[in-house]
C-alpha positions in Angstrom: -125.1 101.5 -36.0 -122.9 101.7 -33.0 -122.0 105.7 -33.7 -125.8 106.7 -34.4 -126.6 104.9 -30.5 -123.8 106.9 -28.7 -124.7 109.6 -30.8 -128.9 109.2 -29.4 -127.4 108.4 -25.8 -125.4 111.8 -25.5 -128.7 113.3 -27.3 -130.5 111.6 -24.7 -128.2 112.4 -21.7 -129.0 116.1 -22.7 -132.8 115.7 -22.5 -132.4 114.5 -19.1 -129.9 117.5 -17.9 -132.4 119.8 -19.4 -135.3 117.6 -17.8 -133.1 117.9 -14.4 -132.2 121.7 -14.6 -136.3 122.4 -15.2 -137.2 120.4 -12.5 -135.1 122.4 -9.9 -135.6 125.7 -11.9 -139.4 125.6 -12.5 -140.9 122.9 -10.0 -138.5 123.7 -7.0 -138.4 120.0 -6.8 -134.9 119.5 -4.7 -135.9 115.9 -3.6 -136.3 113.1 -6.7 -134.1 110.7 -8.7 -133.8 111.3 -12.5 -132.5 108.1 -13.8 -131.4 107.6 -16.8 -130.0 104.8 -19.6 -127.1 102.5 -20.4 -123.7 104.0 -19.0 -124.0 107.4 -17.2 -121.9 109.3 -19.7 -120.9 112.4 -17.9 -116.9 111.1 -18.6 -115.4 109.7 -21.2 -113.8 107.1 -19.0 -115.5 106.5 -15.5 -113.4 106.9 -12.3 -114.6 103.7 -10.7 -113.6 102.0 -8.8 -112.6 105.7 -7.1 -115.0 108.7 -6.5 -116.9 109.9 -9.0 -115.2 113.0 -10.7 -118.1 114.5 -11.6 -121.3 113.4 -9.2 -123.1 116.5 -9.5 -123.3 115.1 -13.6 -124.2 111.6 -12.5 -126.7 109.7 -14.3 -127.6 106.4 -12.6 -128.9 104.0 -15.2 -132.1 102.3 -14.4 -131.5 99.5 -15.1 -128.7 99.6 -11.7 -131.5 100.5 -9.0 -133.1 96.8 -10.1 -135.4 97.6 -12.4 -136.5 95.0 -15.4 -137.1 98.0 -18.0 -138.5 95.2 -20.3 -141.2 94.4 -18.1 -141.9 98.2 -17.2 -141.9 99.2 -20.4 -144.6 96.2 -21.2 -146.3 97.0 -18.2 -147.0 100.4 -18.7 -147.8 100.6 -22.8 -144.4 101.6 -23.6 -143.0 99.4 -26.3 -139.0 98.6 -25.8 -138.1 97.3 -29.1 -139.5 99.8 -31.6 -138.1 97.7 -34.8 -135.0 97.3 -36.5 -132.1 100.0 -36.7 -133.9 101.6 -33.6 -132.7 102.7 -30.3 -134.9 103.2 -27.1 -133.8 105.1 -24.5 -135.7 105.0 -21.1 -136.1 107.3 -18.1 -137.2 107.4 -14.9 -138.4 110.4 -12.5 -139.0 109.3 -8.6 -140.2 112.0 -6.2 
């Protein structure tokens, strides 16, 4: 189980670069947060607690700006748990 959810994060991470890459491309949109899920990814071994490597590729998780994704997702009609041997990856565009 733990291969198929880093397997759906990295699939996941790539929505959100192409998500990102659109919104500068098609919307001209050069001021917004795209947040994303779990660990930002872009390394396979993060630099912290020195600069990021890579921040151009960073992916700030939701769930570190403060925000219960639990409750959002209940709040909103999203469901979080989607049943056993599932993985649910959240988002989150500001602008």
């Amino acid at each position: 189980m733990a291969i198929v959810a880093m397997a759906a994060g990295a699939e996941f991470r790539g929505i959100l670069s192409k998500a990102d890459a659109l919104l500068a491309r098609e919307f001209r949109l050069d001021d917004y947060l795209l947040l994303g899920a779990g660990s930002c990814g872009a390394c396979e071994s993060c630099a912290y607690p020195n600069p990021c490597r890579h921040p151009d590729e960073l992916r700030i998780p939701v769930e570190a700006c403060g925000v219960n994704v639990v409750n959002l997702a209940k709040n909103t009609g999203f469901r979080y748990n989607n049943g056993p041997n599932t993985v649910t990856f959240f988002g989150l565009l500001l602008f």
